[in-house]
N, C-alpha and C positions, 0 to 999 in steps of 0.2 A: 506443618503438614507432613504427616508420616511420608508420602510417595515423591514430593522432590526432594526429602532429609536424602532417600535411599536411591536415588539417580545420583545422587551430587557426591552419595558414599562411593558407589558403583563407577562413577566416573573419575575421583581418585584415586580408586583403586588398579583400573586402566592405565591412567597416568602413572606411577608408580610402578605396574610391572612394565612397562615400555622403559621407562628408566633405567630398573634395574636389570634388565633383559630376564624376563622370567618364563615360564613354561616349560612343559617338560621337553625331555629331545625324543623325537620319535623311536623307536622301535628298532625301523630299518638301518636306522644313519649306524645306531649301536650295533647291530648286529653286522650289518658291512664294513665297520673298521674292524672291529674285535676279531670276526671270522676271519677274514681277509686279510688281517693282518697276522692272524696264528698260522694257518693253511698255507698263504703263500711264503710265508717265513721257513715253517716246513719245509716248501718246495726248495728253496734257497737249500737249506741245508742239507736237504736231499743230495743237491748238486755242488755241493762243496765236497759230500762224504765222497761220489765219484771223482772229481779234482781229483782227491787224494787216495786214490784207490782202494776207498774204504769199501765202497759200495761197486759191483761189479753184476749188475742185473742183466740178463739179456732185453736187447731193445725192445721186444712186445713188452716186458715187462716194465721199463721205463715208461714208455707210452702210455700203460697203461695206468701208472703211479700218476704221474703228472694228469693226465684226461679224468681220473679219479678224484685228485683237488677242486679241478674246475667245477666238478659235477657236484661234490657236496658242496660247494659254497654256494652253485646256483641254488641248491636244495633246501638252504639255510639262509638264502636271502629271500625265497619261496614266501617260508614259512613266515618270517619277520614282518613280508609287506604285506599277506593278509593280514595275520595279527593287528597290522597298523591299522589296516581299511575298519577291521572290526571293533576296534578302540577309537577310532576317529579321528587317529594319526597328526597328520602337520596339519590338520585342518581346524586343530584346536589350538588354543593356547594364546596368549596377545602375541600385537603385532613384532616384537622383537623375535620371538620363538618363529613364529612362522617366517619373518627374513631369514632367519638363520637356517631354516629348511629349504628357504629357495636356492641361496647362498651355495647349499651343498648339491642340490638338485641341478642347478647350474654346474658346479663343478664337473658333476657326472657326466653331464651332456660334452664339455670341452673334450674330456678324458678321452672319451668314447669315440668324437672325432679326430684326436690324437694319434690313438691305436693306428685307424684305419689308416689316414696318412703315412703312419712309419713303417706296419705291415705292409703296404702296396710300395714304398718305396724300397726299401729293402730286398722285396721280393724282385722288384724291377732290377733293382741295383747289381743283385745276390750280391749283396754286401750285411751280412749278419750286424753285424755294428751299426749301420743304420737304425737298424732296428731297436737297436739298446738304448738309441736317444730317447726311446718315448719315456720311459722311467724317468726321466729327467724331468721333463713337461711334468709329468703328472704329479711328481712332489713337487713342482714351483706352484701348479695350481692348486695343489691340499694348505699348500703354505697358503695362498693366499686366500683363501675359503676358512682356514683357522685364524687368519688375522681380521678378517672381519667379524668371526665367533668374536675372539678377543674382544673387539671395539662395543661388540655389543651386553655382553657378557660380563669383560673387565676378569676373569677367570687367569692367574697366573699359568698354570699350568697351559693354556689356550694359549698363549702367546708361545710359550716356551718351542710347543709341538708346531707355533707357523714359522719359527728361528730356526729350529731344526728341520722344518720342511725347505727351508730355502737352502741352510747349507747343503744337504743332503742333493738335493737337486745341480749343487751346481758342482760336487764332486763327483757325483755320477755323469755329469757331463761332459768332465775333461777328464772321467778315466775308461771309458766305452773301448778303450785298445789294450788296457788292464785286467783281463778279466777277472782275476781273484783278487784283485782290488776293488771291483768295483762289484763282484759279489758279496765281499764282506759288507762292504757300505749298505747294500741292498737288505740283506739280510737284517744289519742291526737296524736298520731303521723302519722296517715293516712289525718288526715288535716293538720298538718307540717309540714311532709315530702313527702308527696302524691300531696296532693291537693293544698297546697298553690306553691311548684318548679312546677306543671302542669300551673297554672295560670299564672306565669311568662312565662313558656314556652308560652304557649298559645297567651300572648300578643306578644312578639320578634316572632312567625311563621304570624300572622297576621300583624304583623307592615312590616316584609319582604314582604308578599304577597302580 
């Protein structure tokens, strides 16, 4: 009988992309490393070129350089979550794809609680350093958001970026009283572990779409 042959096809086929972790990655996840990790990388080296007295803007102008990243990345994560909503986003795909959206959705939410935590203690503190821990949090949690990619996925490259999200994390930890130490670190790893797994994502959501 043709109609259980094609349940019994459709339910191996199920079984199978759950295995191999398939579906595509949304839209947004790509576009929030890749931007996010070129823009704030930028911003990084922005503040390296002043370190070194390459760069010499008056403060509005600063301000406004810096307020400017924020603004286009909001504008280009904008664009990406409708696009999702309009494509049908993490709401597609088997169940492997859609953990791996919750996974990162989850992340986001830690992140975001993180901030606030080291923004108000810092502020409390006025101790600027305070404030630098949270970078630290947020690569331990990317690390572990890529490490369950990995599990699901099996993707070398996925592992690689949650090895490098844990060290990255834990040098930035104990060099927060270093600052162009621990801007360098910043820097290179917003375009390694940011920017370049967004780029890949970015190509696999456009190859699927």
């Amino acid at each position: 009988m043709p109609e259980p042959r094609a349940s019994a096809e459709a339910d191996l086929a199920f079984l199978r992309s759950i295995v191999e972790g398939g579906g595509r990655p949304p839209m947004t996840l790509a576009v929030c490393y890749l931007a996010g990790g070129l823009l704030y990388g930028l911003q990084c080296l922005f503040h390296v070129g002043q370190a070194f007295g390459l760069i010499r803007w008056p403060d509005p102008a600063n301000l406004l350089f810096v307020v400017g990243i924020s603004a286009t990345f909001l504008a280009i994560l904008t664009w990406a979550i409708l696009k999702d909503r309009k494509d049908g986003g993490a709401n597609r795909g088997p169940v492997a794809g859609r953990t791996l959206n919750a996974a990162f959705s989850a992340t986001g939410m830690a992140n975001t609680a993180v901030i606030i935590v080291f923004a108000v203690g810092a502020w409390r503190d006025q101790d600027f350093a305070v404030w630098l821990y949270y970078a630290s949090i947020v690569f331990a949690l990317q690390a572990a958001a890529w490490f369950v990619a990995w599990t699901l996925k099996k993707r070398g490259w996925m592992l690689a970026t949650a090895l490098g999200g844990w060290v990255t994390a834990v040098a930035l930890g104990v060099t927060v009283r270093e600052p162009m130490i621990y801007l360098g670190i910043c820097t290179v790893a917003l375009f390694l572990l940011f920017a370049l797994p967004g780029w890949i994502l970015f190509q696999d959501a456009r190859r699927a779409g």
